[in-house]
N, C-alpha and C positions, 0 to 999 in steps of 0.2 A: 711661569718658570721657563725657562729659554735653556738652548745645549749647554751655556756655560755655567749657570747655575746648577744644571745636571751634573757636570763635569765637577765641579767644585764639592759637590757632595758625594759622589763616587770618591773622589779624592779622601776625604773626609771619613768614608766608611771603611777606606781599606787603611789607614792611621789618622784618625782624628787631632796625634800631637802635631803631623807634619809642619815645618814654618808656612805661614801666609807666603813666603819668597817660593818656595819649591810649587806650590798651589799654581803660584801664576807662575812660573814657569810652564808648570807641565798643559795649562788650560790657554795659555798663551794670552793674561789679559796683563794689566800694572798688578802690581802689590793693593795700592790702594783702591781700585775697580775690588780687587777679589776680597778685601774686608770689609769694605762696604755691601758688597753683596749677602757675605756671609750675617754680617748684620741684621740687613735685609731678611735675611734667611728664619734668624734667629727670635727678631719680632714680630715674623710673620706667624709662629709657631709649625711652620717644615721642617727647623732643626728644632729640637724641643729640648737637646743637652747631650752630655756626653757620659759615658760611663768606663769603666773597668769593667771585663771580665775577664774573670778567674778562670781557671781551670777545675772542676770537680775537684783534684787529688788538692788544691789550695783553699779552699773553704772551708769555712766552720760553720758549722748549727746544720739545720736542715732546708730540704726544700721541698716544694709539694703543691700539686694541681688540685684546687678542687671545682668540681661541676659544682653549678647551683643552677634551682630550678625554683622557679621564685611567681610566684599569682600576682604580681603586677600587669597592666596593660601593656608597658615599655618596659625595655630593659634599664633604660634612663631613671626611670623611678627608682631605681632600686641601688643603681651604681652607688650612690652617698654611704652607703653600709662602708664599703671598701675603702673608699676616699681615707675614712677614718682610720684606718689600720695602717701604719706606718713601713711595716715588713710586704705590703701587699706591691709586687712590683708591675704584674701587669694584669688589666683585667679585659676581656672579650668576650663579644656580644657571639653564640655557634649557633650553627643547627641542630636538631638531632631532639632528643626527648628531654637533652636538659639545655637553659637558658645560656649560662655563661661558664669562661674556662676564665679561674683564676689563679697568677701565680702566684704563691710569696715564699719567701724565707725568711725561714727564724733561727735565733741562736742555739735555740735547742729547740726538745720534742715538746718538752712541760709549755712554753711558749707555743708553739705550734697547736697543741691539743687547747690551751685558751685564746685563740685567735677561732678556733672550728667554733667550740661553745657561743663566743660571740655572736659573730654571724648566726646561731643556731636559734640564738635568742630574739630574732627578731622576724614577728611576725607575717611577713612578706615572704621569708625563706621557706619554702616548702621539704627541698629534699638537696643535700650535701653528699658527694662519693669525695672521698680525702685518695689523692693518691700522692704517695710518699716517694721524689725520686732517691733510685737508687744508684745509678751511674748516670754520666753522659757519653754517651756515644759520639755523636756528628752536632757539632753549631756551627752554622753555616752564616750566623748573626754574628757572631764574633769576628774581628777585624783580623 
């Protein structure tokens, strides 16, 4: 990955809708150089897609972290739990006494509480803390 592939994705992170025209303008390559790149980008999985986000005060259902602490070898063993849960938007490998920090959001709580179960249900998982947010304050991920 080279400055302008950088540049092209900085661009990208701070509006993802921007035209391919304004892109290469501001990175100073063709039109076609910067979609093809972005291509590049996109099959290479570095751009892996784009999203919306909201604002807390605009969403509906809930949201919520939960630690998992799981008796597998790897953490890799165990990610396929999640894979499987639709509402699960992101999952990471931490330090600390427990394994991994998962996000998800659901429509509601009754959804939420059978997403916990799930996971609960499977033998690998040792020990779950559910934490429910309740504002956002600072995302500094958001465009």
């Amino acid at each position: 990955m080279d400055k302008f592939d950088q540049a092209i994705i900085q661009a990208l992170r701070q509006d993802a809708r921007r035209s391919i025209s304004t892109i290469a303008d501001e990175v100073n390559l063709s039109r076609s150089a910067v979609s093809e790149r972005i291509k590049k980008l996109e099959q290479s999985g570095v751009i892996r897609g784009y999203q919306v986000l909201l604002s807390e005060s605009q969403k509906e259902g809930v949201s919520a972290y939960f630690e998992i602490q799981h008796k597998c070898p790897r953490c890799a063993d165990v990610v396929h739990v999640f894979h499987a849960i639709p509402e699960v938007l992101t999952c990471h490998g931490i330090s600390g006494d427990m394994d991994l920090l998962v996000y998800v959001h659901a429509p509601s709580m009754r959804r939420l509480h059978e997403i916990r179960e799930y996971i609960d249900t499977h033998t690998d998982i040792v020990k779950i803390k559910t934490h429910v947010v309740m504002s956002e304050w600072i995302n500094n991920l958001a465009p």
